[in-house]
C-alpha positions as CSV (number, residue, x, y, z in Angstrom):
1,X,36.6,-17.3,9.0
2,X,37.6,-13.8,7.5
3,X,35.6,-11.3,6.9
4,X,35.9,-10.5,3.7
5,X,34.5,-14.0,2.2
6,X,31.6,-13.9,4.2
7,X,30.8,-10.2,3.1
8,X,31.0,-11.4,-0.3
9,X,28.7,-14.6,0.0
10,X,26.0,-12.7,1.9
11,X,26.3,-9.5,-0.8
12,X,25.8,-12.6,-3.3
13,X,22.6,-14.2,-1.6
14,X,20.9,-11.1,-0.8
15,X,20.7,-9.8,-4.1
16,X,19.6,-13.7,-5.5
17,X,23.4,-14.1,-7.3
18,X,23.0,-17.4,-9.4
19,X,23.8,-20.0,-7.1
20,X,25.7,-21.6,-9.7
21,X,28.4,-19.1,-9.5
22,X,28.4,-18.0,-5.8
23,X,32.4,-18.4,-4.7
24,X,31.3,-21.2,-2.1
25,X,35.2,-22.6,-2.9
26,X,36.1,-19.6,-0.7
27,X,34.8,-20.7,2.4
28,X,37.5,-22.7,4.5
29,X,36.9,-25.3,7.3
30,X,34.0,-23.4,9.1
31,X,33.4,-23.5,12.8
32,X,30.8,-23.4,14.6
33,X,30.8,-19.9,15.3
34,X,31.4,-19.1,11.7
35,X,28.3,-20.9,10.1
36,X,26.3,-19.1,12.6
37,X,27.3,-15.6,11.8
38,X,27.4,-16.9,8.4
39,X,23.5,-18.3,8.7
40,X,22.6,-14.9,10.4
41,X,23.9,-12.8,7.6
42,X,22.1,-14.3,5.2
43,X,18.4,-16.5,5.7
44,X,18.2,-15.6,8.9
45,X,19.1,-11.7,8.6
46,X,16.4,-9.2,10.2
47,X,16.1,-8.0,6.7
48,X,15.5,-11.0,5.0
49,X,13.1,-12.4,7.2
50,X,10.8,-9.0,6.9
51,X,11.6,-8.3,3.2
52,X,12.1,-12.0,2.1
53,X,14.0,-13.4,-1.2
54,X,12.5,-16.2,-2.8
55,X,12.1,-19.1,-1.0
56,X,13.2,-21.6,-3.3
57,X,16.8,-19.5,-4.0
58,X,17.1,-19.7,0.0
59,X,16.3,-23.5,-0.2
60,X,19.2,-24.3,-3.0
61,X,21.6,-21.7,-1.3
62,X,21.5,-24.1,2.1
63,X,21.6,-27.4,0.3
64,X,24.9,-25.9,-1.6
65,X,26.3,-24.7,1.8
66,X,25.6,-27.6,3.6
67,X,27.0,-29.8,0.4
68,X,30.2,-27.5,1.0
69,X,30.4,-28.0,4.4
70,X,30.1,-32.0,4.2
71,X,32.9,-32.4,1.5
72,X,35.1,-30.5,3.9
73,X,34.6,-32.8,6.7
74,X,33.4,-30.2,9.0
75,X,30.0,-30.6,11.3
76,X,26.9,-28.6,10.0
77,X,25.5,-26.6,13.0
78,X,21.9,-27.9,13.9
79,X,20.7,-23.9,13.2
80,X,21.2,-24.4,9.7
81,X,19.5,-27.6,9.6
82,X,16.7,-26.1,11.3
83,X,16.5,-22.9,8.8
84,X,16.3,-25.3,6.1
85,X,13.4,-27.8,7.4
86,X,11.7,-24.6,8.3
87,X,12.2,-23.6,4.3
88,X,11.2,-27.0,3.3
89,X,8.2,-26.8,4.8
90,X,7.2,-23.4,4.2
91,X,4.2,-23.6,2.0
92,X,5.0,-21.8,-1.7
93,X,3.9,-18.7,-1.8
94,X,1.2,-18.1,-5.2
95,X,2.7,-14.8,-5.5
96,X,5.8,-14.1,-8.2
97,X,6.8,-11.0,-6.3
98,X,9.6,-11.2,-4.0
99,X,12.6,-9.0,-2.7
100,X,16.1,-8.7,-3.1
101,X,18.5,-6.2,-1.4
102,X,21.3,-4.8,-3.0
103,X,24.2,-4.1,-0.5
104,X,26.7,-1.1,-0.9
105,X,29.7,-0.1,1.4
106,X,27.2,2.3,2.6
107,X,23.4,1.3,2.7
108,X,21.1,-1.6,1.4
109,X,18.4,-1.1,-0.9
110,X,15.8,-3.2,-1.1
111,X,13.4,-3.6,-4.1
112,X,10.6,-5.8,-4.8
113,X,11.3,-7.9,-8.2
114,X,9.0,-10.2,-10.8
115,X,10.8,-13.5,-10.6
116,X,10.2,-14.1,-13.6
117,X,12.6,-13.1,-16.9
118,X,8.7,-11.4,-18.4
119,X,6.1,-10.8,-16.9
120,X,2.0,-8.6,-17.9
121,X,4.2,-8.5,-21.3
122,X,7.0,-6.6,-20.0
123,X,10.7,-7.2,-19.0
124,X,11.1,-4.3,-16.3
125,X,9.3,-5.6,-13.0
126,X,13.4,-7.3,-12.3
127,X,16.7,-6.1,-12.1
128,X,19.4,-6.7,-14.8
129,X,23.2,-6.9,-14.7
130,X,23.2,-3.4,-17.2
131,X,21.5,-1.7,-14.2
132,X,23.8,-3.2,-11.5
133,X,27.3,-1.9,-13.7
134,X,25.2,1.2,-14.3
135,X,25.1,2.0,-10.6
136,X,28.2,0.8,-10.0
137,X,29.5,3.5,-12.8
138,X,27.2,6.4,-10.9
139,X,29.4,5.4,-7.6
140,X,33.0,6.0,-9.3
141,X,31.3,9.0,-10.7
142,X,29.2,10.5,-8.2
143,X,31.4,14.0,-8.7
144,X,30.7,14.4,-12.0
145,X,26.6,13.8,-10.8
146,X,27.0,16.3,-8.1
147,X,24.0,18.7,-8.2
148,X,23.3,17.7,-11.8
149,X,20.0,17.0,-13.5
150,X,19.6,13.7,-14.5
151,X,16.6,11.6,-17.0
152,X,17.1,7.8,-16.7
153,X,15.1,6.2,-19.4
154,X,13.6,2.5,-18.8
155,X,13.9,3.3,-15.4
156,X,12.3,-0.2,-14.4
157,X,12.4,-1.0,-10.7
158,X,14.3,1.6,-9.5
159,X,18.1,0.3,-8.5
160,X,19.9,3.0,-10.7
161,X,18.0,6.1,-9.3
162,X,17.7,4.9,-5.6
163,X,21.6,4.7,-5.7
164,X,22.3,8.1,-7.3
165,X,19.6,9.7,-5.1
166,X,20.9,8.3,-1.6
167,X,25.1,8.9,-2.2
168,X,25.4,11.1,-5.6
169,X,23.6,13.9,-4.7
170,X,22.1,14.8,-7.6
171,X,20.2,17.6,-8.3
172,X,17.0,16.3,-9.5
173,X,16.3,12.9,-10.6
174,X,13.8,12.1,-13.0
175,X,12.7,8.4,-13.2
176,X,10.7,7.4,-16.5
177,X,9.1,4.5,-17.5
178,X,5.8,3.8,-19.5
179,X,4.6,-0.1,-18.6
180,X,1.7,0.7,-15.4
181,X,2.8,-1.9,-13.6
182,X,6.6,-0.9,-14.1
183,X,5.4,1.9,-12.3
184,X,3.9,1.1,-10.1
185,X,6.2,-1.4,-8.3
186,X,8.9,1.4,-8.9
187,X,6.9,3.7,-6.8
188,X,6.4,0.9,-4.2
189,X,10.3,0.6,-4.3
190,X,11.1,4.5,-4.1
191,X,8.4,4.5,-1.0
192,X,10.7,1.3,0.4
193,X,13.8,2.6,0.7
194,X,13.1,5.7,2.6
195,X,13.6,7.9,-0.4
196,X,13.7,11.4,-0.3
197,X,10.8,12.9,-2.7
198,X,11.7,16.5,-2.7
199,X,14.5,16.3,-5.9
200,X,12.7,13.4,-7.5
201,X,10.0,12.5,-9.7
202,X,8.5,9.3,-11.6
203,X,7.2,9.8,-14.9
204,X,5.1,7.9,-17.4
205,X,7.0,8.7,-20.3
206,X,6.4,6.7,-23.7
207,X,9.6,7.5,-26.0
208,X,7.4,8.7,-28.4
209,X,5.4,11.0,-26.8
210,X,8.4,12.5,-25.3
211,X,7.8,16.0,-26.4
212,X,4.6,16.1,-24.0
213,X,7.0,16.1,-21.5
214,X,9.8,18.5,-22.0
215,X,7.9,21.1,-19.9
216,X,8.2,18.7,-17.0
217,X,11.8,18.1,-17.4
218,X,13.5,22.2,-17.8
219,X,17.5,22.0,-17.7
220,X,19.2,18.0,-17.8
221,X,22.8,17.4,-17.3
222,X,23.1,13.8,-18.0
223,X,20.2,11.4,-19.6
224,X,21.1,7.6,-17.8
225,X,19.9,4.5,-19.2
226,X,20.3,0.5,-18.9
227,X,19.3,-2.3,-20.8
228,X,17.3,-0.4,-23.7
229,X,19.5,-1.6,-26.4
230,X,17.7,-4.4,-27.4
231,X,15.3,-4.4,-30.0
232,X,15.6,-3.0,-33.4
233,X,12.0,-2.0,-34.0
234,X,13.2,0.8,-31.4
235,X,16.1,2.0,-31.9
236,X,14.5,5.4,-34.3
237,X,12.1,6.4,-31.5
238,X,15.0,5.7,-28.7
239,X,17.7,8.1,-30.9
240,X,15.2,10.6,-31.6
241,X,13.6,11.2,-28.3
242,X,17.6,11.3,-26.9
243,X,17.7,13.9,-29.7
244,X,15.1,15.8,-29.1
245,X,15.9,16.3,-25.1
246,X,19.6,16.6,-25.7
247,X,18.6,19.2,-27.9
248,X,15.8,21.3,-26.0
249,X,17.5,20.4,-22.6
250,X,21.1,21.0,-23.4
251,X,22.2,17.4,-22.1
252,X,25.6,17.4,-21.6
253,X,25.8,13.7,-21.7
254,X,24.1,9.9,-22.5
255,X,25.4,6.9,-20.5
256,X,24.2,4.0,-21.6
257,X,24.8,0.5,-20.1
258,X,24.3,-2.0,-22.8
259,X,24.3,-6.4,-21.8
260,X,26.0,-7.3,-24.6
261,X,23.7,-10.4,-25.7
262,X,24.0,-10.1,-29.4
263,X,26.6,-8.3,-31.2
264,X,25.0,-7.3,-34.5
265,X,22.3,-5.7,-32.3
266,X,24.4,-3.7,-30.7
267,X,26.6,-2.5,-33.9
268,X,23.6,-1.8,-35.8
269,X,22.5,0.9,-32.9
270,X,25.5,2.6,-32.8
271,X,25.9,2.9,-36.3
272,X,22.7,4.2,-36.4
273,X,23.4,6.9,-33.4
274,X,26.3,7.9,-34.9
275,X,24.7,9.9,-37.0
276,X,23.5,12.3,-34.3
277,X,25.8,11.9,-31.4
278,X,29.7,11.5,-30.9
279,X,30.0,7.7,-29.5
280,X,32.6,7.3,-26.9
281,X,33.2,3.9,-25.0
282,X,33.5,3.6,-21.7
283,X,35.5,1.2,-19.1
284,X,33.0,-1.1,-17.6
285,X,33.9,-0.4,-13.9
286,X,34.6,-3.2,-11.4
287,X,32.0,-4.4,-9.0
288,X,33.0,-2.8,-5.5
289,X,30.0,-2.2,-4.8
290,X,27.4,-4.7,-6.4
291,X,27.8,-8.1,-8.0
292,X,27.1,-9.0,-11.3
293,X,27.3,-12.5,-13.8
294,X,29.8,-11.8,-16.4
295,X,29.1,-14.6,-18.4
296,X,27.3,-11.7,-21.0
297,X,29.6,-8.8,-21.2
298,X,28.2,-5.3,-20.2
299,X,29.5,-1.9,-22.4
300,X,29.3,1.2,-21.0
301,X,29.2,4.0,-23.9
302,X,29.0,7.7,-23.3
303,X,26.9,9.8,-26.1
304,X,27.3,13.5,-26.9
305,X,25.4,15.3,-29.3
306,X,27.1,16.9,-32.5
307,X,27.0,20.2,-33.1
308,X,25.0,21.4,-36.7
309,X,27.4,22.5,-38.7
310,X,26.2,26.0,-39.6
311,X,25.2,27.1,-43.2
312,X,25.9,30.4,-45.2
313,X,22.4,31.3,-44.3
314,X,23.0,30.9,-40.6
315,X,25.6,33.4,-40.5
């Protein structure tokens, strides 16, 4: 089997792709040998069996692989019916917490995730498809992150920091977040993956009450964001609070990283930011690095504040 189609399938399982649109079609008359490096890269990887994905998504993967491997005529090895009796009869665990690993050319990072789309009223204990393009735009443009201070807002679970902080080299990261148990399975996740805790730091930061916190933040370069384009209720505290640090920080830039899921939403907050910043689209990049659904389009947009224009009594 070539490499590269089992790279992609096991870069697609660890990170809990939708089965439904996993490129099974590109696995082609599988030998022995090949199903087992194939079994081993996935459900029975080291790090899935200590950090494990949910157990029903490794259940369906296995019935669609072996459903695969039937309609091309080819004999299932016994070690993948073995890994999925072993499933079958694994006991469901109460818990809705569960890992997925997100796998670069470099490094894996592994977070702990909600299954569930909301969960203790909030929809940040998972990772979206915003957040995966988002990192995937920090990767083609780790030089312009070099050594540069950098506010992500919503930071949820943690995907978009851990990524800048392990290969951008940033010079100080500020994750932000407000929900308690956001935060604290963000923490759990930075503590995880090794991270280094010396140019980082996790706030509890309520857009709002975001003035209470420009002494902890000093000089930002760039303000990140993902998936906090989607209510209207906020979009007058989101603007302001991006005006107000742009402002007293003197941001250079806002990347945002917006799931397109309804169009009027997203027209109505860039009307509204255009009052205050200079709105500049960006290309959505292409997933080299992580894997995404692009059945819902994500925008990238970069965000610079304008400049007052200065009055006769300002001269």
């Amino acid at each position: 089997m070539l490499v590269e189609p089992l790279e992609k399938l096991s870069r697609q399982f660890l990170c809990g792709f939708p089965i439904n649109e996993i490129a099974f079609c590109e696995l082609q008359a599988l030998n022995y040998n090949d199903q087992e490096s194939l079994l081993n890269a996935t459900v029975n990887s080291q790090l899935v069996l200590k950090y494990p994905i949910k157990i029903d998504y490794q259940k369906v993967f296995l019935k669609h692989l072996m459903s695969k491997l039937e309609s091309d005529g080819s004999d299932i090895h016994e070690d993948i019916f073995s890994a999925y009796v072993k499933l079958i009869a694994t006991k469901s665990c109460e818990t809705e917490l569960f890992y997925k690993h997100y796998k670069t050319s470099k490094n894996v990072i592994s977070l702990m995730e909600n299954v569930n789309l909301i969960s203790e009223g909030t929809t940040g204990l998972r990772t979206w498809q915003a957040s995966l393009a988002l990192s995937e735009w920090c990767l083609e443009n780790k030089a312009s992150l070099l050594n540069k201070n950098i506010l992500e807002l919503g930071s949820g679970i943690g995907l978009t920091g851990l990524v800048i902080l392990q290969q951008c080299q940033p010079g100080k990261f500020y994750f932000s977040d407000c929900h308690p148990a956001v935060l604290k399975t963000l923490k759990h996740n930075i503590q995880l993956n090794n991270t280094n805790l010396n140019n980082c730091q996790v706030l509890n930061l309520a857009w709002q009450n975001v003035n209470e916190h420009l002494y902890d933040l000093d000089k930002i370069d760039y303000i990140l964001a993902a998936d906090v384009v989607y209510d209207t209720d906020l979009f007058q505290t989101l603007i302001e609070a991006l005006r107000i640090v742009s402002e007293k920080c003197g941001v250079e830039d806002v990347v945002f990283a917006c799931t397109e899921r309804n169009q009027e939403t997203l027209r109505e907050f860039l009307q509204q930011i255009k009052k205050y910043f200079k709105v500049m689209e960006e290309q959505c990049p292409r997933q080299n690095n992580f894997v995404w659904s692009t059945s819902t389009p994500v925008r990238i947009f970069r965000f610079q504040l304008l400049k007052k224009k200065k009055m006769w009594f300002d001269i």
